[in-house]
C-alpha positions in Angstrom: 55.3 16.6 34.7 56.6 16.4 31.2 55.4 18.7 28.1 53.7 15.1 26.5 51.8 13.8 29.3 50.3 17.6 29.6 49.6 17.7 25.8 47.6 14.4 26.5 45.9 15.7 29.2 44.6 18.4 27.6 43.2 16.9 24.5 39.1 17.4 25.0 37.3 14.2 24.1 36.3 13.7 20.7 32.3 12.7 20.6 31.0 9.5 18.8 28.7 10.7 15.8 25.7 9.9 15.9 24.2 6.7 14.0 21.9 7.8 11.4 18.4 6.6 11.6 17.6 3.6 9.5 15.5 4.4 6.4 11.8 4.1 7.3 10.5 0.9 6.4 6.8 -0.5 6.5 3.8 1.2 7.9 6.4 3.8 8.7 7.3 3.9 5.4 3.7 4.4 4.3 3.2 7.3 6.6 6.4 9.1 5.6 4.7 8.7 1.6 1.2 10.0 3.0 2.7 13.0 4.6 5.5 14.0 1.6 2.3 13.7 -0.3 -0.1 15.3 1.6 0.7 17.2 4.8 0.7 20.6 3.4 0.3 23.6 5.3 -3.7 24.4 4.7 -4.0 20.4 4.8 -2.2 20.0 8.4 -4.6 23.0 9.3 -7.5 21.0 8.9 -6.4 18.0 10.0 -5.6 19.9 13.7 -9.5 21.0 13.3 -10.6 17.5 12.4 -8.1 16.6 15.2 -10.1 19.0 18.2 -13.0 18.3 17.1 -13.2 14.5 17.6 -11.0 14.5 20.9 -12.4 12.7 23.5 -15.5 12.1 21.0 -16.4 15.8 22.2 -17.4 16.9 18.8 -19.5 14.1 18.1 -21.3 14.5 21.4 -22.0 18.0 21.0 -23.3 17.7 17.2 -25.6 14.8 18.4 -27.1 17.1 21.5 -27.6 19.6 19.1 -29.9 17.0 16.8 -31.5 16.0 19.3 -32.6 19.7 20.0 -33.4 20.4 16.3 -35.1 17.2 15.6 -38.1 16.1 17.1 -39.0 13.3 15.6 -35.5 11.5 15.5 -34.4 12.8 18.9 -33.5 9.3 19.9 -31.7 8.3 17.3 -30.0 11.7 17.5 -28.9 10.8 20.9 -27.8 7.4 20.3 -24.9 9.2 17.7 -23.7 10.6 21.0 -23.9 7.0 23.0 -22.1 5.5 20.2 -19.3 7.5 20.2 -18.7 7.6 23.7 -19.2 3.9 23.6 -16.6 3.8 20.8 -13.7 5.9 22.6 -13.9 4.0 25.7 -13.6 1.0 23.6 -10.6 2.3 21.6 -9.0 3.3 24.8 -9.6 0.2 27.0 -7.5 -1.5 24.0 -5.3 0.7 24.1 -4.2 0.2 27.8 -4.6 -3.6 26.7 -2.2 -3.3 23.6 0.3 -0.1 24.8 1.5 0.3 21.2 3.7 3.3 21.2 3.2 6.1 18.7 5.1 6.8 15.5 8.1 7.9 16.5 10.8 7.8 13.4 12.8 10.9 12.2 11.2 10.6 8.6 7.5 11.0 10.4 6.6 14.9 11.3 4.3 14.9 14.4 1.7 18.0 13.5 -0.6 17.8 16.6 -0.1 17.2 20.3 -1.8 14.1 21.7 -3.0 13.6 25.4 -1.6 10.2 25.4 1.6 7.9 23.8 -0.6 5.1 23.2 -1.7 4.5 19.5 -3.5 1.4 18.9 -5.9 1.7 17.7 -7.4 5.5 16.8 -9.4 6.6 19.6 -10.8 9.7 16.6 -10.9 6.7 13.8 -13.0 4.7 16.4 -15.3 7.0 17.6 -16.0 9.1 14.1 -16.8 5.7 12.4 -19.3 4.8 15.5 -20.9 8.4 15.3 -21.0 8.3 11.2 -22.5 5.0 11.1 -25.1 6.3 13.7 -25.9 9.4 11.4 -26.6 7.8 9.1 -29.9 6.5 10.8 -30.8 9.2 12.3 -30.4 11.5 8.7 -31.8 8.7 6.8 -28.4 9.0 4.1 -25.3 7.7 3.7 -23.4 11.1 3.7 -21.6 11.1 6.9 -19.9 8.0 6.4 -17.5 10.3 4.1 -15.8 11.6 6.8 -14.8 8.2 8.5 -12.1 7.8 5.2 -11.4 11.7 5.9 -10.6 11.4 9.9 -8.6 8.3 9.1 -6.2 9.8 6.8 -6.0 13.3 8.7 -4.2 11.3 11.5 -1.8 10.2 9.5 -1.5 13.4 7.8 -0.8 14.5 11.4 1.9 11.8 12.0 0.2 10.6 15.5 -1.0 6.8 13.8 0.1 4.3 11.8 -1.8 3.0 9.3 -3.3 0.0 11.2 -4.4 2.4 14.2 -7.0 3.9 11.9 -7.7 0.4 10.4 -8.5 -1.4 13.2 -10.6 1.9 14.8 -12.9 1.9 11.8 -13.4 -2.0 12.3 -14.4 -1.0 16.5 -16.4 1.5 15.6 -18.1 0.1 13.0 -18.7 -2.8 15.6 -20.1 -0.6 18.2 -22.3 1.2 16.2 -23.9 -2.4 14.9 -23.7 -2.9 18.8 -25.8 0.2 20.0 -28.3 -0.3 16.6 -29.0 -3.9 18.1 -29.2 -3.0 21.8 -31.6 0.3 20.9 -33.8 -1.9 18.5 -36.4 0.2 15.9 -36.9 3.9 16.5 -40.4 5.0 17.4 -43.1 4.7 14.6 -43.8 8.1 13.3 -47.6 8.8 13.9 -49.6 11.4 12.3 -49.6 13.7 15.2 -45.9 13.9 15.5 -45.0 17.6 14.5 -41.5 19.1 13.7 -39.0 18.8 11.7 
C-alpha cells in the first residue's frame, strides 16, 4: 500500500457544524423578552412556588378544604372553589390531549421548572387558578383573589414552560368553568339569624 492512500486513510472525519438556531420569532419571541426582563433569581423562586402550589389544582383544593373548615356560614361556596378547580384542570387537560401542542422548546427560552407532561395548550395552572379565583371571590365576598390569575399567568412564562396563548386561552376556560359551576350551584343559602360563626 502506498504512503498516499495510508495518509487518506488516516485522516479522521471532519464534523458538520452545527446550524445555529434561527432567532426566536413570535410568541417565542415574546417569551424570550418576558424572561430577559423578568426571570431573575428571587423571581424564578417564586414562580417554582406559584408553580407547586397550583399542580394538579392541589393548592387550590387544599386552601378551599381549609375554608370550608374555617367558615361556617360559606362552607359551600368554600367547597365549590375546590369543585371548580378540579373542574378547570380536567378541562385544560382534556384539551390538551385534544390539541397536543408541544412545549416551548427554543434555545433563546430557559426552562425553570420541570413539568409532568410535554403538552402546553392551554395552562392546566392558568386554567385552574382563574376557576378557583373567580370562585373566591364569592365565597370572600371581594374581588382580591382575582390578582393572582395575572400573577400565575405570567410566572409560567417566567418559567419558560408556556407560551403566551397557553395562559391566554386557560384564563378564558377557567373563567368559563367558574361561570359554569356558579350557574349549576345556583344561590348560596340565605343567612338566617341563627347561623353562628365566622
Amino acid at each position: 500500500m502506498s504512503e498516499e492512500s495510508q495518509s487518506e486513510e488516516s485522516q479522521p472525519e471532519v464534523s458538520q457544524p452545527e446550524r445555529p438556531a434561527p432567532p426566536p420569532t413570535g410568541e417565542v419571541a415574546l417569551l424570550a423578552n418576558v424572561q430577559s426582563a423578568l426571570a431573575t433569581a428571587p423571581v424564578i423562586s417564586v414562580a417554582r412556588t406559584m408553580s407547586h402550589f397550583g399542580e394538579h389544582a392541589a393548592g387550590w383544593v387544599a386552601l378551599s378544604g381549609v375554608g370550608a373548615l374555617l367558615s361556617r356560614r360559606r362552607r359551600r361556596e368554600w367547597l365549590l372553589v375546590g369543585v371548580g378547580a378540579v373542574a378547570a384542570h380536567a378541562a385544560a387537560i382534556a384539551i390538551k390531549l385534544v390539541v397536543r401542542r408541544a412545549r416551548p422548546n427554543h434555545p433563546a427560552v430557559a426552562v425553570n421548572v420541570s413539568t409532568p407532561s410535554a403538552l402546553s395548550f392551554p395552562s392546566a395552572h392558568a386554567t385552574s387558578t382563574t376557576a378557583a379565583a373567580m370562585l373566591l371571590c364569592r365565597a370572600t365576598r371581594s374581588p382580591l383573589p382575582l390578582v393572582v390569575v395575572p400573577l400565575m399567568a405570567l410566572s409560567r412564562l417566567v418559567l419558560g414552560v408556556h407560551y403566551p396563548s397557553d395562559v391566554v386561552a386557560g384564563a378564558l376556560v377557567g373563567a368559563a368553568v367558574a361561570e359554569t359551576v356558579t350557574r349549576v350551584a345556583g344561590p348560596g343559602r340565605r343567612q338566617s339569624s341563627g347561623d353562628v360563626g365566622p
